[in-house]
C-alpha positions in Angstrom: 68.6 98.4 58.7 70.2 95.0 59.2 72.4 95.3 57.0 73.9 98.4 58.1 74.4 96.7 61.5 76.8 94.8 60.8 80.0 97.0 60.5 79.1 98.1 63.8 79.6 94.1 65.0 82.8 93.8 62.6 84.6 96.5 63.7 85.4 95.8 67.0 86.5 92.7 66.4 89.1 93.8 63.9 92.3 94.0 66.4 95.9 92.5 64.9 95.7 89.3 62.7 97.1 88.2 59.2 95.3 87.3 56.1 95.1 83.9 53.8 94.8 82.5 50.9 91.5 80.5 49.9 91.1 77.1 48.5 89.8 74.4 50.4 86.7 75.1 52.6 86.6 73.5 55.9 83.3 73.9 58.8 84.7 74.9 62.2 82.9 75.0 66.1 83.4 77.8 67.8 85.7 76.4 69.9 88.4 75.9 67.2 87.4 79.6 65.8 88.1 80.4 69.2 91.7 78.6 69.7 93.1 79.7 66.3 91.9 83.0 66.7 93.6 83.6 70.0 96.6 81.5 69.0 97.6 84.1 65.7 96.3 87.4 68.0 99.1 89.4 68.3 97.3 91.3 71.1 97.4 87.8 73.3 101.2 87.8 72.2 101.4 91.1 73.7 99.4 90.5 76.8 101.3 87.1 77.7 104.5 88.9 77.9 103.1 90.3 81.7 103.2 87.0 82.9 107.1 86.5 81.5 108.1 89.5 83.1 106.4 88.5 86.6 108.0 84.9 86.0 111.4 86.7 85.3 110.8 88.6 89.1 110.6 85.5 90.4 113.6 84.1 89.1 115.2 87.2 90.8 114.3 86.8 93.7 115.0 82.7 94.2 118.6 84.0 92.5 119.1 85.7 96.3 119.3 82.3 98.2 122.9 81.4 96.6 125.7 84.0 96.4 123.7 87.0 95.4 127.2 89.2 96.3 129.4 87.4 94.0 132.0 89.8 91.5 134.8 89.7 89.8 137.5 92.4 89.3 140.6 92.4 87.2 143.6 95.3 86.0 145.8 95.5 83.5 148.4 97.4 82.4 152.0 98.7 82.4 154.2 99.0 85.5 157.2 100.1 86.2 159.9 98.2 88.0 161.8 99.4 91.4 165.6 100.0 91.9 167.2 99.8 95.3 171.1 101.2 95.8 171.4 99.6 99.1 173.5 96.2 97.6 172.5 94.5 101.4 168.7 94.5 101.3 167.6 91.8 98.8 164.8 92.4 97.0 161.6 90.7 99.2 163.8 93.6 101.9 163.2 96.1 99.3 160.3 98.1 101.7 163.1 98.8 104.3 165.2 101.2 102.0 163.5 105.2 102.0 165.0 105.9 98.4 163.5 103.3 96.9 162.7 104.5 93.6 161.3 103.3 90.3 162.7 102.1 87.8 161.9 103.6 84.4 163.9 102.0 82.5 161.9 98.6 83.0 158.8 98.3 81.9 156.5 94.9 82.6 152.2 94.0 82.3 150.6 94.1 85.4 147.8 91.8 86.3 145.5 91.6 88.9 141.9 90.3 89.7 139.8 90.2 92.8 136.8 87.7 93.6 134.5 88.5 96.9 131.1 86.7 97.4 129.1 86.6 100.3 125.8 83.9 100.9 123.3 84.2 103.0 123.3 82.0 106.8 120.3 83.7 108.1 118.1 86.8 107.2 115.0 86.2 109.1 113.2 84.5 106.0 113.1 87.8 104.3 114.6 86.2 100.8 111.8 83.3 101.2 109.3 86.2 101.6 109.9 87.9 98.4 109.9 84.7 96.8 106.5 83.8 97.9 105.4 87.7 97.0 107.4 87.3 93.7 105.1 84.2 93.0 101.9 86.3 94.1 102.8 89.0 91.5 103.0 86.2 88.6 99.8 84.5 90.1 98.0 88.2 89.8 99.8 88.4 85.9 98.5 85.7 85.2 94.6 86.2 86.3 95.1 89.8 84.7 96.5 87.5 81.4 92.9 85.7 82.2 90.6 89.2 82.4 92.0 90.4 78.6 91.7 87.0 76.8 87.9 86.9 78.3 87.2 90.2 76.8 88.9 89.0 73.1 86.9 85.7 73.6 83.8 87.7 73.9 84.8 89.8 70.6 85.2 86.9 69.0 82.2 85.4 69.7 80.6 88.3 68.3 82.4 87.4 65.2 81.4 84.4 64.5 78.0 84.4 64.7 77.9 87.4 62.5 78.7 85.2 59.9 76.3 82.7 60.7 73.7 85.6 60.8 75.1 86.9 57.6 74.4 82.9 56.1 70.7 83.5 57.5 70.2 87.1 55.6 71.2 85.9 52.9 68.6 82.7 52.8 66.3 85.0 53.7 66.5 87.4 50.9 67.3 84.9 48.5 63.7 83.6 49.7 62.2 86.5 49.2 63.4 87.3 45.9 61.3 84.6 44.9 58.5 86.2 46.0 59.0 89.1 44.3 59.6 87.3 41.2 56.3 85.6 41.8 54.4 89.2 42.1 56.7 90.1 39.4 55.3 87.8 36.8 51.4 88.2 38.1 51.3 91.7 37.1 53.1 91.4 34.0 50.4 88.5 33.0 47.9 90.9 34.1 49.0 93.8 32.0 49.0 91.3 29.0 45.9 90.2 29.7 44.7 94.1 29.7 43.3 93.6 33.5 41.3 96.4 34.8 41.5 95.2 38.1 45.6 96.2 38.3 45.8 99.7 40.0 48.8 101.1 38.8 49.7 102.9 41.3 50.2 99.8 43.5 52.1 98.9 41.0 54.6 101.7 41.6 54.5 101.0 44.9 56.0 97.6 43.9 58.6 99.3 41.9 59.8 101.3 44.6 59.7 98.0 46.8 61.6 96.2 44.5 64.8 98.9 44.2 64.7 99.2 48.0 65.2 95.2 48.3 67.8 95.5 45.7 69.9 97.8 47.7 69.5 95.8 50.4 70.5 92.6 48.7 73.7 94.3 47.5 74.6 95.6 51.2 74.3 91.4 52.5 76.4 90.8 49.8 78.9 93.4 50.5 78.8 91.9 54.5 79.5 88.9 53.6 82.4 89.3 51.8 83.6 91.4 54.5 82.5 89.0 56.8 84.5 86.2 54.7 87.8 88.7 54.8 87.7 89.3 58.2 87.6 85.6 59.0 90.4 84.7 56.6 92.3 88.3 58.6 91.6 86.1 62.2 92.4 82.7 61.3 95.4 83.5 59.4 96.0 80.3 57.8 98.9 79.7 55.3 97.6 77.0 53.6 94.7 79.2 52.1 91.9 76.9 53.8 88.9 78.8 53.9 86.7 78.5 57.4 83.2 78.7 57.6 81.0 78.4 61.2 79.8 74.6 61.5 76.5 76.5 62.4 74.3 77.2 59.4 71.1 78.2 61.3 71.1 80.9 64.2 69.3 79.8 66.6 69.1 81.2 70.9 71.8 79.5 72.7 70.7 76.4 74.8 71.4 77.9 78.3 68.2 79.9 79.9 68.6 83.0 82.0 69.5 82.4 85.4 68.2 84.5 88.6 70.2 87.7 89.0 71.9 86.3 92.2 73.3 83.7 91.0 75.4 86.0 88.3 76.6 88.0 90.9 78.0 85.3 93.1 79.2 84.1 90.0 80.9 87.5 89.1 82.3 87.7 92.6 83.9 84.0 92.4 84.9 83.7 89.3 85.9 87.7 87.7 90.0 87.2 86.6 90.0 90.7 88.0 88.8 90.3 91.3 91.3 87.5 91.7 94.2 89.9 90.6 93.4 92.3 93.4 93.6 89.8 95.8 96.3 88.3 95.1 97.7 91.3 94.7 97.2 92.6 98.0 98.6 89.5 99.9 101.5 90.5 97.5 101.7 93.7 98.4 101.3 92.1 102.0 104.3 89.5 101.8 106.5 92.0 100.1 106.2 94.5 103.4 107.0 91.4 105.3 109.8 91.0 103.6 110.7 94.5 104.0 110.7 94.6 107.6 113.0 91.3 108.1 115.3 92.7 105.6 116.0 95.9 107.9 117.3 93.8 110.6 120.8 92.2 110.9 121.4 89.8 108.6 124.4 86.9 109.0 126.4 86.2 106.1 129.2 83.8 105.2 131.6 86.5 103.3 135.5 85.2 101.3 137.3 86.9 99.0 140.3 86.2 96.6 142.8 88.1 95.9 145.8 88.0 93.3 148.5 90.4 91.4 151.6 90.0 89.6 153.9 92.0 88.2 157.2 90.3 86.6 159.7 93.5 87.4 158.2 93.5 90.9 159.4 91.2 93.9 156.4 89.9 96.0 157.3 90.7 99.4 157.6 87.3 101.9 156.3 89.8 104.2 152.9 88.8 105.5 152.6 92.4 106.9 153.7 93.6 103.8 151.4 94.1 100.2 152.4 95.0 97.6 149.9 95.6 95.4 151.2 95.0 92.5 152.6 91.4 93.3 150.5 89.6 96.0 148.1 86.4 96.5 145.6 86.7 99.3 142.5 85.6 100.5 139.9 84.7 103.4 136.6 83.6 104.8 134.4 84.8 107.4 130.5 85.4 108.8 129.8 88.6 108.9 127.0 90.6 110.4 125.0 93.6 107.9 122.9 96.1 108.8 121.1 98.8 106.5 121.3 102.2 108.6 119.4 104.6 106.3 116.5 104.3 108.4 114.8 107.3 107.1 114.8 105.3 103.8 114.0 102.3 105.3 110.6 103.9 107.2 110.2 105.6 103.9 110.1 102.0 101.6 107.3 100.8 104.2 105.5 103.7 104.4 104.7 103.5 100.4 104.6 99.8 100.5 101.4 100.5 103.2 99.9 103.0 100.4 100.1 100.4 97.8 98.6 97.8 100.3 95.2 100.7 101.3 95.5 101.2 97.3 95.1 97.4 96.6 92.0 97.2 99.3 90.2 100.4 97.7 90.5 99.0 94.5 89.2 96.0 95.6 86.2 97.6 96.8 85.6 99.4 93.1 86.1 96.8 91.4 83.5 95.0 93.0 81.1 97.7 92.8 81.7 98.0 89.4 81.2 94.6 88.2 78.3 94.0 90.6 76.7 97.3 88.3 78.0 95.6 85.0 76.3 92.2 85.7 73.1 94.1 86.8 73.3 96.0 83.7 74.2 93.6 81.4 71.2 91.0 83.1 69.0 93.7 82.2 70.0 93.7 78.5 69.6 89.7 78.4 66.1 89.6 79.8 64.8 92.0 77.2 66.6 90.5 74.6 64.7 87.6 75.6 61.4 89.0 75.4 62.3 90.8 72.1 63.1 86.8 70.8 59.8 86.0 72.1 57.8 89.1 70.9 58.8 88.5 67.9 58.4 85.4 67.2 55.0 85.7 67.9 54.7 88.5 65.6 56.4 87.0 62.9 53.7 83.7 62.9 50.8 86.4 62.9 52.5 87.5 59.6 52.9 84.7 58.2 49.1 83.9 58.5 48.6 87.1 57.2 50.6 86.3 54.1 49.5 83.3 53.6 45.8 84.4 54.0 46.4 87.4 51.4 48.3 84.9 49.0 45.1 83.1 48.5 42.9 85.8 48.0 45.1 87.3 45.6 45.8 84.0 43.8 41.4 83.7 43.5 41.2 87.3 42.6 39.8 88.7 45.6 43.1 90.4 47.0 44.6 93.7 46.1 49.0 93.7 45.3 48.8 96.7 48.2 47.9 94.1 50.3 49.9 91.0 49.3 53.0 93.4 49.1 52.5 94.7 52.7 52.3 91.4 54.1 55.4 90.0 52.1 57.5 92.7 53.5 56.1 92.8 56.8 56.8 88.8 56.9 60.6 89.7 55.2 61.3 92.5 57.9 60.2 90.4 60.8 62.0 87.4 59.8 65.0 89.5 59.4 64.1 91.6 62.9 64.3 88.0 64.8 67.1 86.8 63.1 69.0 90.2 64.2 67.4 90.0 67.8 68.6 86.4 68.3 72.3 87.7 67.7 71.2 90.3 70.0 70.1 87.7 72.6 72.8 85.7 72.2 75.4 88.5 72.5 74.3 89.8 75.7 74.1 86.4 77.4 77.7 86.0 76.2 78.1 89.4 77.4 76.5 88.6 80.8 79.0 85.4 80.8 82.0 87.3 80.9 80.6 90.0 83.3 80.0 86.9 85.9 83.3 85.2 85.2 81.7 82.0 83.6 83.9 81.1 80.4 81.4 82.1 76.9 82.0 78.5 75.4 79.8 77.2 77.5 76.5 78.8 76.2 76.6 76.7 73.1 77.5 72.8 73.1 79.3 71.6 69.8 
């Protein structure tokens, strides 16, 4: 049944959104259904946060280029002062006296702190490398950001025809039920009018027609209200508007069916993941770069600060001398480093090398993949076609037939079993190609994401 159909479509597309209040009713494209949805999905929210993290990397690594070694160190505490019982030495002399001794009996704070930094002269471009592979990573985020909003777009698309299938239903039944209403009242006036011509088993026939199209009548209802609830659950609006699809009448998308070809070129262009792989791998690529220039000898412009005091403590004029606990120093220098855990090092490049043969197998899937997804999903637009068509042309046969056992009924020459069969062959066609339109225009959007090429762009607003 149609009806049943639908929470199959509905349930997919229930992911992580908030619910409204109705008042004011206002017709929307799918474009804006689109927007709004993806704007209050929680699931995007989600997502999105790759692309900060891979943003945040970069920031990392551009923070290398300008003192990455810079710290600061400080102590504190008590301390002791010293005591001398040579009266000749005085007290920046006090390191020449052996028995100098400390004095417990004077107690002071002790302070010290230490500053050392050391930038970068020249490391071979390694830092610039994992920049530029830093940037790759965020590029590939993003394009993987791309590959999951295409599959909630398609959802979503889903969704909103639904309800402008549901719309057509109900039309359809509430033509119908006019109909029956008609057949209704003949055989009633024939029964009054004690007509031998009324079989009565057509007429319970009739009866059982008329309970099944009740059932059915209360199922659309039922869909549409859940169809209503789980747009008001998507949009999320707070100022209770209520939505409904600009689109009253469901009609086949505008765009025809291209050759098969020119989807999979289309796929291989245009597929967010495709474009993730690759730049992935040159990544991958840049970051082993960036390994190998980091392992050789880097030049470095090094200082370092250094400062303690101690009240009860003489500093010693000493240059030769620290004491550690009363001193001010300090210098600046290049300096040469060199990482010597090679087997570490050899190991880093070696896994770096399986991610990069990783990154090319998986490119080589993935393509093989989505070259058998846009086959398949091709396959499932061209018969939906020809189901739009086939039916179609069925449902015009029917409504001859209708129409033809209308009048003879209407002159007295027709039988109910006759007119009844061609009012619901006419009612389950109709409702077959409304059903098979969605159908249609589901896998073409279906066949629009598996090539890459953005959904909105079936239907023109």
């Amino acid at each position: 049944m149609t009806a049943r159909t639908f929470v199959a479509l509905f349930c997919f597309s229930m992911l992580t959104y908030g619910a409204g209040f109705s008042q004011d009713t206002l017709n929307i494209d799918l474009n804006t259904f689109m927007q709004k949805a993806i704007q209050n999905s929680g699931q995007v929210d989600y997502e999105r946060q790759n692309i900060a993290l891979a943003e945040n990397r970069v920031q990392q690594a551009k923070a290398q280029r300008f003192l990455p070694n810079l710290s600061f160190d400080s102590q504190h505490g008590l301390v002791p002062g010293v005591k001398s019982d040579n009266p000749n030495l005085e007290e920046d002399e006090y390191y020449l006296d052996p028995n100098l001794r400390n004095d417990w009996s004077d107690w002071a704070i002790f302070t010290r702190f230490q500053v050392s930094a050391a930038q970068p002269v020249f490391t071979w471009g390694a830092i610039d490398k994992a920049v530029e592979a830093a940037k790759l990573g965020a590029e590939a985020a993003e394009y993987g950001f791309d590959a999951k909003r295409a599959e909630l777009e398609l959802r979503l698309f889903d969704l909103y025809f639904s309800y402008v299938l549901a719309l057509e239903i109900e039309r359809l039944l509430s033509e119908a039920q006019d109909k029956v209403n008609q057949i209704e009242r003949q055989i009633n006036n024939m029964r009054k009018e004690g007509n031998s011509d009324l079989d009565e088993s057509e007429v319970f026939k009739f009866e059982i027609f008329k309970s099944e199209f009740e059932i059915q009548k209360a199922e659309v209802e039922e869909n549409m209200r859940f169809v209503k609830e789980t747009w008001k659950y998507v949009l999320r609006n707070e100022e209770g508007t209520v939505f409904e699809p600009s689109i009253q009448f469901l009609d086949p998308v505008s765009s025809d069916i291209e050759p098969v070809d020119f989807y999979q070129q289309a796929a291989f262009n245009n597929r967010p993941e495709l474009k993730a792989l690759a730049t992935g791998k040159e990544a991958t690529e840049t970051y082993i770069s960036s390994l190998r220039k980091q392992n050789l000898p880097g030049l470095y412009l090094a200082g370092y600060i250094n400062f303690a005091d101690t009240p009860n403590r003489p500093r010693q004029s000493n240059p030769f001398i620290q004491n550690t606990t009363n001193l001010f120093t300090g210098g600046f220098g290049l300096t040469i480093r060199q990482k010597l855990n090679f087997f570490g090092i050899k190991a880093d490049l070696e896994r770096s090398q399986i991610e990069l043969k990783r990154a090319d197998l998986a490119q080589d899937a993935a393509k093989d993949g989505i070259l058998l997804e846009v086959n398949n999903q091709y396959r499932q637009a061209a018969v939906a076609n020809v189901k739009v068509e086939q039916t179609d042309n069925a449902l015009v046969t029917s409504k001859k037939w209708l129409r033809q056992e209308q009048l003879d009924y209407d002159f007295g020459m027709g039988e109910v079993k006759d007119l009844i069969d061609a009012m619901r062959k006419e009612l389950e066609l109709k409702l077959q190609l409304k059903q098979r339109i969605f159908e249609y225009n589901s896998s073409l959007a279906k066949l629009n994401k598996a090539s890459g090429i953005p959904i909105n762009m079936l239907i023109t607003n």
